[in-house]
py3Dmol code that shows the C-alpha trace and the ligand (Angstrom):
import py3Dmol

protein = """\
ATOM      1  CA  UNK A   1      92.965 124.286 108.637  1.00  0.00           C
ATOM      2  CA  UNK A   2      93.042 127.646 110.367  1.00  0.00           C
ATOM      3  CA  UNK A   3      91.490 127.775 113.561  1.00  0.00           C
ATOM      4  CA  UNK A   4      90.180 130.862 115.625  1.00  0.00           C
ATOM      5  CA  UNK A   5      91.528 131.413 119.148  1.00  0.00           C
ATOM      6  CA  UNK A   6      88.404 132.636 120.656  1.00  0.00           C
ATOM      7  CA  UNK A   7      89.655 134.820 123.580  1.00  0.00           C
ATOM      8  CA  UNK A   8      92.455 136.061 122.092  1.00  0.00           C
ATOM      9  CA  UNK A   9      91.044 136.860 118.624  1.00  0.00           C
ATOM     10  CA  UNK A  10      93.930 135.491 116.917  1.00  0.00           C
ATOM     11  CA  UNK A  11      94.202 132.754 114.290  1.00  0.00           C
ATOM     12  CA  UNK A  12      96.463 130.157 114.268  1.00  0.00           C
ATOM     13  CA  UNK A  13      97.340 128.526 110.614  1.00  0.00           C
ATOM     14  CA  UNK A  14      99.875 127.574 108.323  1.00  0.00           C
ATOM     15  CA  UNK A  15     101.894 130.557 107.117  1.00  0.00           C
ATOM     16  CA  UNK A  16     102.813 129.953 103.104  1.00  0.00           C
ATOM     17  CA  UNK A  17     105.704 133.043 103.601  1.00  0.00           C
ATOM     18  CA  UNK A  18     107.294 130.729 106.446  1.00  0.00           C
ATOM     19  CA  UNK A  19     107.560 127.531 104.200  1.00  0.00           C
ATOM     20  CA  UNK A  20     103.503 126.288 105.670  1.00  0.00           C
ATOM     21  CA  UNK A  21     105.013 126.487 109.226  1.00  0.00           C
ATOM     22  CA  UNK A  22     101.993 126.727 111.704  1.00  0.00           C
ATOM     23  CA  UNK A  23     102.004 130.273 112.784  1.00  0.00           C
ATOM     24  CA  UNK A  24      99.928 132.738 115.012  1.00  0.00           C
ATOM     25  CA  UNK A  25      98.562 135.629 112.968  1.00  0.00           C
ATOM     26  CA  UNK A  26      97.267 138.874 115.184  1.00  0.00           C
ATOM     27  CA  UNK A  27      94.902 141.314 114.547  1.00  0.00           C
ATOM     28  CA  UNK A  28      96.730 143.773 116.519  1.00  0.00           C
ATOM     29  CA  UNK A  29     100.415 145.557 116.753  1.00  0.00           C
ATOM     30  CA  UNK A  30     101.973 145.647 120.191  1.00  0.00           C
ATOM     31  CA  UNK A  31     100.261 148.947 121.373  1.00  0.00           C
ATOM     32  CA  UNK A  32      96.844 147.130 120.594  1.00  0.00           C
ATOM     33  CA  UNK A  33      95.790 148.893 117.498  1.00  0.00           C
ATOM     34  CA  UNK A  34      93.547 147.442 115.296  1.00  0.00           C
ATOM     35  CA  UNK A  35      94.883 146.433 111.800  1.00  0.00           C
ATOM     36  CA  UNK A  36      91.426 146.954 110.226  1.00  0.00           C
ATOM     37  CA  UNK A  37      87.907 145.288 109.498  1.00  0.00           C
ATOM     38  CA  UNK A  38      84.906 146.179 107.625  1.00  0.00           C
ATOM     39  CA  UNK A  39      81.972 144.827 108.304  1.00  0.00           C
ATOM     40  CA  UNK A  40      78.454 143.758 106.887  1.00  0.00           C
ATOM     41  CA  UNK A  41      75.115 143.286 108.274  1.00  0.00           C
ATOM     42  CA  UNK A  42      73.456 139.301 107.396  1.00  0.00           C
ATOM     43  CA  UNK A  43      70.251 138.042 108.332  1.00  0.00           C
ATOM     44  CA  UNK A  44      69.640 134.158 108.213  1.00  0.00           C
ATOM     45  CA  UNK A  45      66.461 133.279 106.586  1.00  0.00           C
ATOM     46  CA  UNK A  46      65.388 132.166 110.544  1.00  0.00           C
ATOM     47  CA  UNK A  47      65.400 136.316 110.814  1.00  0.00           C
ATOM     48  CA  UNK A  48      68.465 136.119 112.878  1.00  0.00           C
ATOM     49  CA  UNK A  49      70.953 139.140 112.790  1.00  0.00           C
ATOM     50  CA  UNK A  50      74.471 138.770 112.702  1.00  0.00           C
ATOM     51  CA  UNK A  51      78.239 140.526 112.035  1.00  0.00           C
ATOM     52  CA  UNK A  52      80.362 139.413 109.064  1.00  0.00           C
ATOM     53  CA  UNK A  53      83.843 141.026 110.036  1.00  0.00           C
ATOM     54  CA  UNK A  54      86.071 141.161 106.611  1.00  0.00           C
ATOM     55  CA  UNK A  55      89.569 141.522 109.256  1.00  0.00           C
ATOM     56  CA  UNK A  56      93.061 142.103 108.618  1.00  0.00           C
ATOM     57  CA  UNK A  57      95.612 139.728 110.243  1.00  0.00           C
ATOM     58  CA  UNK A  58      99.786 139.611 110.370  1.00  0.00           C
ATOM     59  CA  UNK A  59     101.776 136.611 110.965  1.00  0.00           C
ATOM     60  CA  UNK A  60     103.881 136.956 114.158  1.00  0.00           C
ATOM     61  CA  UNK A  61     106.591 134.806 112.582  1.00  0.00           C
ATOM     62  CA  UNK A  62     107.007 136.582 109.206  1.00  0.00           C
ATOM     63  CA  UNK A  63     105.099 139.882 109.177  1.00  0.00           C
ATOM     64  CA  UNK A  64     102.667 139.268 105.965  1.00  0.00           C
ATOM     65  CA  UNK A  65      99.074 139.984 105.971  1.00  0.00           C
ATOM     66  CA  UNK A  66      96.033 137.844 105.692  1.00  0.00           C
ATOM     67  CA  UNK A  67      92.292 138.499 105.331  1.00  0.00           C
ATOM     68  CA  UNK A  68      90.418 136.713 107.717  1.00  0.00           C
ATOM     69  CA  UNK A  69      86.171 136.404 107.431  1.00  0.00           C
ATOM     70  CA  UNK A  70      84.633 135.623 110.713  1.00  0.00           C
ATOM     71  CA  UNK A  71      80.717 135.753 112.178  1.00  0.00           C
ATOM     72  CA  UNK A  72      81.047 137.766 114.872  1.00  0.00           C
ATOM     73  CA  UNK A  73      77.280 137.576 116.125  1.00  0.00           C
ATOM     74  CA  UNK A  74      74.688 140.232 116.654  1.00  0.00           C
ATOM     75  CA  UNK A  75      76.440 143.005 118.186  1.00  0.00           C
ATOM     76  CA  UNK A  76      79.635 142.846 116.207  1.00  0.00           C
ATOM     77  CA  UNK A  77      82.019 142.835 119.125  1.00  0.00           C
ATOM     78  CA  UNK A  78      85.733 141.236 118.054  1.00  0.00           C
ATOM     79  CA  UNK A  79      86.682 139.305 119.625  1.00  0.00           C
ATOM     80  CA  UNK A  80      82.980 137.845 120.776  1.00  0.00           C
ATOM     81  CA  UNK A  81      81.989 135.294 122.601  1.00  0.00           C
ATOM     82  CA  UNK A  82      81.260 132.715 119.877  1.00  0.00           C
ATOM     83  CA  UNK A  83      82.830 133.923 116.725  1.00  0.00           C
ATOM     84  CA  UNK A  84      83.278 131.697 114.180  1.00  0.00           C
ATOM     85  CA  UNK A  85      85.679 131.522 111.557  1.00  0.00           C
ATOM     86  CA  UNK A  86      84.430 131.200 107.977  1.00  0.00           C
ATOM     87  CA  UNK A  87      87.227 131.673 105.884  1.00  0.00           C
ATOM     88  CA  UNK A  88      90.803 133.207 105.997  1.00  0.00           C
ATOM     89  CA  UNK A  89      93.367 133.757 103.273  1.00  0.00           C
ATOM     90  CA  UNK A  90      96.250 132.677 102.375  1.00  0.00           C
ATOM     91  CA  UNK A  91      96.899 129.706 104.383  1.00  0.00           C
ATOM     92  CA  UNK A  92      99.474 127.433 103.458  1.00  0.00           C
ATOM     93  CA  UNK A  93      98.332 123.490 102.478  1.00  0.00           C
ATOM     94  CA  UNK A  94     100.214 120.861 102.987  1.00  0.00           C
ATOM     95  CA  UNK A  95     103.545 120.360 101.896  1.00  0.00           C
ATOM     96  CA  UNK A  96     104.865 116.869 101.482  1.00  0.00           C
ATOM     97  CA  UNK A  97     108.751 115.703 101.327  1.00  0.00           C
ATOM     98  CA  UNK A  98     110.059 114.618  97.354  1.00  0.00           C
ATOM     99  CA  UNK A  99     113.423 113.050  96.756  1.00  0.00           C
ATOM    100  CA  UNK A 100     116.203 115.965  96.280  1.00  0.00           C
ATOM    101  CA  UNK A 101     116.934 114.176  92.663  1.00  0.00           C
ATOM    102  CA  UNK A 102     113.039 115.021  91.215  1.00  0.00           C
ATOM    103  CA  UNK A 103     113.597 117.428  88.653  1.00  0.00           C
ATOM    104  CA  UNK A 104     113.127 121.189  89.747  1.00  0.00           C
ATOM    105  CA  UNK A 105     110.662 121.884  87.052  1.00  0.00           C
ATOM    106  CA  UNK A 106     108.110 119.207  87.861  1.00  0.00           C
ATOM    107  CA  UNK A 107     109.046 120.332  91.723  1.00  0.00           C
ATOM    108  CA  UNK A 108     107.365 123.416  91.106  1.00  0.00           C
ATOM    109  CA  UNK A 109     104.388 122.411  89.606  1.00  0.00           C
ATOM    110  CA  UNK A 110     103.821 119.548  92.374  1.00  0.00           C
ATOM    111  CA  UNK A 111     104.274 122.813  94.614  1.00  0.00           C
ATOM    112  CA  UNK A 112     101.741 124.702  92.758  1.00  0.00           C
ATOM    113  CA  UNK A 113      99.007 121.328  93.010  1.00  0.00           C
ATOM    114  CA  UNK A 114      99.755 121.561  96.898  1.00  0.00           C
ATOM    115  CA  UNK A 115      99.027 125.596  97.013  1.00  0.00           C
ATOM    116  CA  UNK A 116      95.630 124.839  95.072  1.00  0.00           C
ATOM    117  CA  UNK A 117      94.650 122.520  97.663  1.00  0.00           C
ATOM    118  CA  UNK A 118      95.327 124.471  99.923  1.00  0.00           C
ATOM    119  CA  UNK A 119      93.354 127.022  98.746  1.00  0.00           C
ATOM    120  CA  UNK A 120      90.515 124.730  98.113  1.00  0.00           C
ATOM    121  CA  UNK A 121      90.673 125.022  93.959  1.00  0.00           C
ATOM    122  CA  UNK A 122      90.281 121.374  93.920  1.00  0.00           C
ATOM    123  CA  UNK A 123      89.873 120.382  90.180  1.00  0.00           C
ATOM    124  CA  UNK A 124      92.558 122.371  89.519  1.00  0.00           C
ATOM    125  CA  UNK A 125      94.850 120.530  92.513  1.00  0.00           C
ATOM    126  CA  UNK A 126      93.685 117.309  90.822  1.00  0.00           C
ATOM    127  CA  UNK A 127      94.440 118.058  86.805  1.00  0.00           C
ATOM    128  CA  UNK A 128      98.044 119.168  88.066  1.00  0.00           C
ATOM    129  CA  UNK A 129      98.636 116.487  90.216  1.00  0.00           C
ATOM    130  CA  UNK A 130      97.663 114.256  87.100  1.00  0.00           C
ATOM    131  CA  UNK A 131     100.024 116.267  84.832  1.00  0.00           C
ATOM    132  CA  UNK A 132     103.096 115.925  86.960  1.00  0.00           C
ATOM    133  CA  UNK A 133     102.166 111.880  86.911  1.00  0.00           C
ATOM    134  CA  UNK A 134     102.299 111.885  83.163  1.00  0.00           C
ATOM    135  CA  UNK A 135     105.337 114.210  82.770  1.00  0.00           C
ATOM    136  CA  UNK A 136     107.248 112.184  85.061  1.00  0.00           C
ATOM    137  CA  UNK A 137     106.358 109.354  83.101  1.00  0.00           C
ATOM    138  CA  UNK A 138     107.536 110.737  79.812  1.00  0.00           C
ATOM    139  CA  UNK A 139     110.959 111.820  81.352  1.00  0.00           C
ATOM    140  CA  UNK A 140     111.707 108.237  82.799  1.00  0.00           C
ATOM    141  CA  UNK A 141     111.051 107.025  78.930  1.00  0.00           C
ATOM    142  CA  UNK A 142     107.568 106.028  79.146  1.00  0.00           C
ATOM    143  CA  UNK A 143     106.769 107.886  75.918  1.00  0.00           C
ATOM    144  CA  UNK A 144     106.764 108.107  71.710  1.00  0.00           C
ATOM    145  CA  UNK A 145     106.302 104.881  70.197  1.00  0.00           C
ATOM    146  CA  UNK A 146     104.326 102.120  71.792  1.00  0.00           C
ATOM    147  CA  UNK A 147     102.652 104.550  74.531  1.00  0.00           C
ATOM    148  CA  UNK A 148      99.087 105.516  73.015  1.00  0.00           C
ATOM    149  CA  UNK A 149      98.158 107.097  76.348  1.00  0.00           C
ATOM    150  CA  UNK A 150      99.019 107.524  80.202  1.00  0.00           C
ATOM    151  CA  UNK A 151      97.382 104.330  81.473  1.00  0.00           C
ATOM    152  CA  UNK A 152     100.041 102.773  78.762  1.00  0.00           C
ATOM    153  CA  UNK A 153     102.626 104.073  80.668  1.00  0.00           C
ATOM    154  CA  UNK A 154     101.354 103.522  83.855  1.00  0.00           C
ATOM    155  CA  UNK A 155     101.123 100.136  82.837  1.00  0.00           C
ATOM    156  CA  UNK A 156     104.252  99.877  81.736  1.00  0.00           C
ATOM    157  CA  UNK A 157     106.213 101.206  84.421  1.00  0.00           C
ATOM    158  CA  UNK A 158     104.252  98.754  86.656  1.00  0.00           C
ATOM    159  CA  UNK A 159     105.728  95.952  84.268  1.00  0.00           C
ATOM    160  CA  UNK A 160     108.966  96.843  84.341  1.00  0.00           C
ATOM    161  CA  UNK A 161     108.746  96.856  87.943  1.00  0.00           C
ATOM    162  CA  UNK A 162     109.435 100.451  88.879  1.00  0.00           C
ATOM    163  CA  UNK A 163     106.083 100.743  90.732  1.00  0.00           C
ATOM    164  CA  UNK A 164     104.399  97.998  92.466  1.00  0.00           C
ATOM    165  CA  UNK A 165     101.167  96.691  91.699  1.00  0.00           C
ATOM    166  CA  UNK A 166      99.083  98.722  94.491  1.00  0.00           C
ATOM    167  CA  UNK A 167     101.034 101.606  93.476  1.00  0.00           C
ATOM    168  CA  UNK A 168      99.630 101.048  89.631  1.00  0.00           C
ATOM    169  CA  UNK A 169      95.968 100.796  90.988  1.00  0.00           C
ATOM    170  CA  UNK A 170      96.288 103.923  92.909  1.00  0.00           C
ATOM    171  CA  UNK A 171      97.649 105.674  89.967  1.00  0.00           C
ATOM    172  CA  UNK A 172      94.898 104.837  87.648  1.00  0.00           C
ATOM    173  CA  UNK A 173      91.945 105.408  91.008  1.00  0.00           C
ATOM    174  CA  UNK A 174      93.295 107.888  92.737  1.00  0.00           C
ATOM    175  CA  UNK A 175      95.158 110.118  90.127  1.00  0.00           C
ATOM    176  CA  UNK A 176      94.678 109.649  86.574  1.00  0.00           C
ATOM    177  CA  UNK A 177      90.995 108.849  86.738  1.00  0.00           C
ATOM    178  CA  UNK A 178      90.610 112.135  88.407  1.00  0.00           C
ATOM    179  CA  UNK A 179      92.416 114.330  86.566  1.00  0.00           C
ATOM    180  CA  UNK A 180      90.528 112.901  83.123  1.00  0.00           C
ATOM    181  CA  UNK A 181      87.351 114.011  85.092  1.00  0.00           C
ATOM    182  CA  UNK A 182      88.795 117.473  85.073  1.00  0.00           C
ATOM    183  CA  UNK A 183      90.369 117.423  81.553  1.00  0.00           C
ATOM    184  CA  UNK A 184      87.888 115.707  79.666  1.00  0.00           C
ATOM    185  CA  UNK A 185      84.027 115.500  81.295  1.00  0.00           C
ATOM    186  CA  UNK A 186      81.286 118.190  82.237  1.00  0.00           C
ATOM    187  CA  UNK A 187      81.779 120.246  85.292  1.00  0.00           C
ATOM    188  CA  UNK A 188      81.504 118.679  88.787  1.00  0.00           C
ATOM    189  CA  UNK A 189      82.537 119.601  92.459  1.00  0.00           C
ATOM    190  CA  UNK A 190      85.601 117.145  93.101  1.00  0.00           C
ATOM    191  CA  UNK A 191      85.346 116.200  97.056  1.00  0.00           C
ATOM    192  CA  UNK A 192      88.727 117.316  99.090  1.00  0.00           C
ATOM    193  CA  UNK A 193      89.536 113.576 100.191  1.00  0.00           C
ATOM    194  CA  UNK A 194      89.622 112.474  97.184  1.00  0.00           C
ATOM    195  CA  UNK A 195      92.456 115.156  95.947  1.00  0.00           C
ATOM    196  CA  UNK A 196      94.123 114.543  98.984  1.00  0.00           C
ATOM    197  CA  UNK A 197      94.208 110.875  98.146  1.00  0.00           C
ATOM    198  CA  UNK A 198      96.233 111.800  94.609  1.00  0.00           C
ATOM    199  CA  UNK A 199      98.499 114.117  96.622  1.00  0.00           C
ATOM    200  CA  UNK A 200      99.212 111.425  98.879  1.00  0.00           C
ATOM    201  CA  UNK A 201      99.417 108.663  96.230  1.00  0.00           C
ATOM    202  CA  UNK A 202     101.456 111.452  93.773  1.00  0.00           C
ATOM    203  CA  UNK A 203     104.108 111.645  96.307  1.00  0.00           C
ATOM    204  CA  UNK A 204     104.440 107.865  96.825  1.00  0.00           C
ATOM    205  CA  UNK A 205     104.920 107.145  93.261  1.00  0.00           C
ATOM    206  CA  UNK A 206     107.332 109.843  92.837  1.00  0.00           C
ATOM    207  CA  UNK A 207     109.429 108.497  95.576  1.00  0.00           C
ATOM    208  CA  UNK A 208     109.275 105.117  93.970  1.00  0.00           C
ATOM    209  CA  UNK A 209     110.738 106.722  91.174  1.00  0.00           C
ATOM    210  CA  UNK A 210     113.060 109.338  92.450  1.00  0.00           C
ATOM    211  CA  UNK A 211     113.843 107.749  95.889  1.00  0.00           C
ATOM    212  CA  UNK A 212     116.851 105.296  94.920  1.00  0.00           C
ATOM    213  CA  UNK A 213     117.525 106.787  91.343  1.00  0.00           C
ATOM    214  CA  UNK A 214     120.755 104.592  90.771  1.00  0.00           C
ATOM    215  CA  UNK A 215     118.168 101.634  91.182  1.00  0.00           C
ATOM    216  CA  UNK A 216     115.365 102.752  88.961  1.00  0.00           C
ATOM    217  CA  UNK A 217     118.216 104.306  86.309  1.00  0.00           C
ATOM    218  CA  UNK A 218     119.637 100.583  86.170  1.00  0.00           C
ATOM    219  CA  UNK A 219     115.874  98.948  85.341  1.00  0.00           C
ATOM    220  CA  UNK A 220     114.767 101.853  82.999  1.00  0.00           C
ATOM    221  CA  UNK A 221     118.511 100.824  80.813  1.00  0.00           C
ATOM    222  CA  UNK A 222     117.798  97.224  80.987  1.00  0.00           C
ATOM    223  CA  UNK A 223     114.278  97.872  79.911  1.00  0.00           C
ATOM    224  CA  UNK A 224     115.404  99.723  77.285  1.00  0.00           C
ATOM    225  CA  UNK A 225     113.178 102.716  78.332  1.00  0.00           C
ATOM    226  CA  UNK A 226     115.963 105.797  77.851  1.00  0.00           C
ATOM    227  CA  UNK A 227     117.186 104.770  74.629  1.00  0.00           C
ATOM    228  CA  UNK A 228     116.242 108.140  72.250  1.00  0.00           C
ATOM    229  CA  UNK A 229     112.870 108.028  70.539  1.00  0.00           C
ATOM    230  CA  UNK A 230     111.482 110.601  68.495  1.00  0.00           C
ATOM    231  CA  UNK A 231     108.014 109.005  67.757  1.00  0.00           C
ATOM    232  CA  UNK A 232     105.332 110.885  69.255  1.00  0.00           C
ATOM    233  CA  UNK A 233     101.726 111.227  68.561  1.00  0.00           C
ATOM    234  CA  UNK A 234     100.326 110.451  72.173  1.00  0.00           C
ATOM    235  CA  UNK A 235      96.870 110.901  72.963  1.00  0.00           C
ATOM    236  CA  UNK A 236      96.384 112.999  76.210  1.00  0.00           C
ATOM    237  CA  UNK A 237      94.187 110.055  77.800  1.00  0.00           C
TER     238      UNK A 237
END
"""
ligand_1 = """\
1
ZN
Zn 104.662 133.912 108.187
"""
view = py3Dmol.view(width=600, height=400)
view.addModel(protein, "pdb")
view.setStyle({"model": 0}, {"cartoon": {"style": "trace"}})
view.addModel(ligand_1, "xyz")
view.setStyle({"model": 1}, {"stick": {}})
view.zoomTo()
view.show()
């Protein structure tokens, strides 16, 4: 979460062009001049004036720009004695460790889940983190014949005893349900916490999986889960 140095007028947050490394972005270059704001007159419905400044940023580490929004007060003065920060762009969300053997592809979109967190597009965070549960699922065999739908495999990998059993509940709770909510039903804000929960719970299972792949490789043969199947027909539940 970026935070607003008050004195200073700089920002401190997590730069996404230095890998989410916490960074100080300035709103000035080293002979003090201004990268630019515009700015825009608000009144609260209590009648009260204040400054919305719309202000340009760099990160010290890197160079690249962001757009910070920040209420300024009455008489517009940056930095202020109380501004407050209301939003700044882009900011880097968390990025947690995955085993170096989980495949590129499903790498990137696990990446591109943690970016729309970080950005606050929540239902889209959650119906990605859900995908990249299924699609590692299919990978490790759990698809085609005798797999209607992903609590099947969920299921199933909990049986065979790739995940645990806490690690099946959270997938269902925390994950699958979730993403159905965004796939399948009406509209609805999705909280943060509860995102961050699948994120959390995303990353565990993929470890489980991907952590000690000689291990897992050896159950998944005596399960009989990577012999070729060609039957398909899955539901996207
Ligand atoms: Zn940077």
């Amino acid at each position: 979460m970026a935070q607003l140095n008050p004195e200073q007028g700089t920002v401190t947050a997590k730069c996404p062009m230095c890998q989410g490394a916490v960074s100080s972005f300035e709103w000035t270059n080293r002979e003090g001049v201004e990268y630019g704001a515009v700015a825009r007159h608000v009144q609260s419905p209590r009648g009260e004036l204040s400054v919305i400044s719309h202000r340009l940023f760099r990160c010290a580490g890197c160079g690249s720009g962001a757009l910070g929004v920040i209420d300024v007060g009455p008489r517009g003065i940056y930095p202020g004695p109380h501004p407050s920060l209301l939003a700044f762009t882009p900011e880097s969300g968390e990025k947690l460790p995955l085993p170096a053997s989980f495949p590129e592809a499903l790498l990137k979109e696990f990446r591109e889940a943690e970016s729309c967190l970080g950005y606050g597009c929540y239902r889209a965070a959650a119906g990605l983190f859900r995908s990249v549960l299924e699609k590692t699922m299919r990978i490790n065999g759990y698809d085609g014949k005798g797999f209607k739908n992903l609590p099947d495999k969920i299921d199933a990998a909990a049986g065979d005893g790739i995940i645990t059993a806490s690690r099946q509940k959270a997938a269902h709770e925390k994950i699958r349900v979730l993403g159905n909510d965004v796939l399948h039903d009406e509209w609805r804000e999705i909280p943060e916490p509860d995102v961050k929960s699948a994120h959390h719970y995303a990353q565990r299972i993929l470890e489980d999986l991907y952590d000690d792949r000689a291990s897992v490789l050896a159950i998944l043969e005596r399960a009989g889960r990577l012999e070729p199947d060609v039957a398909s027909g899955d539901s996207a539940d």
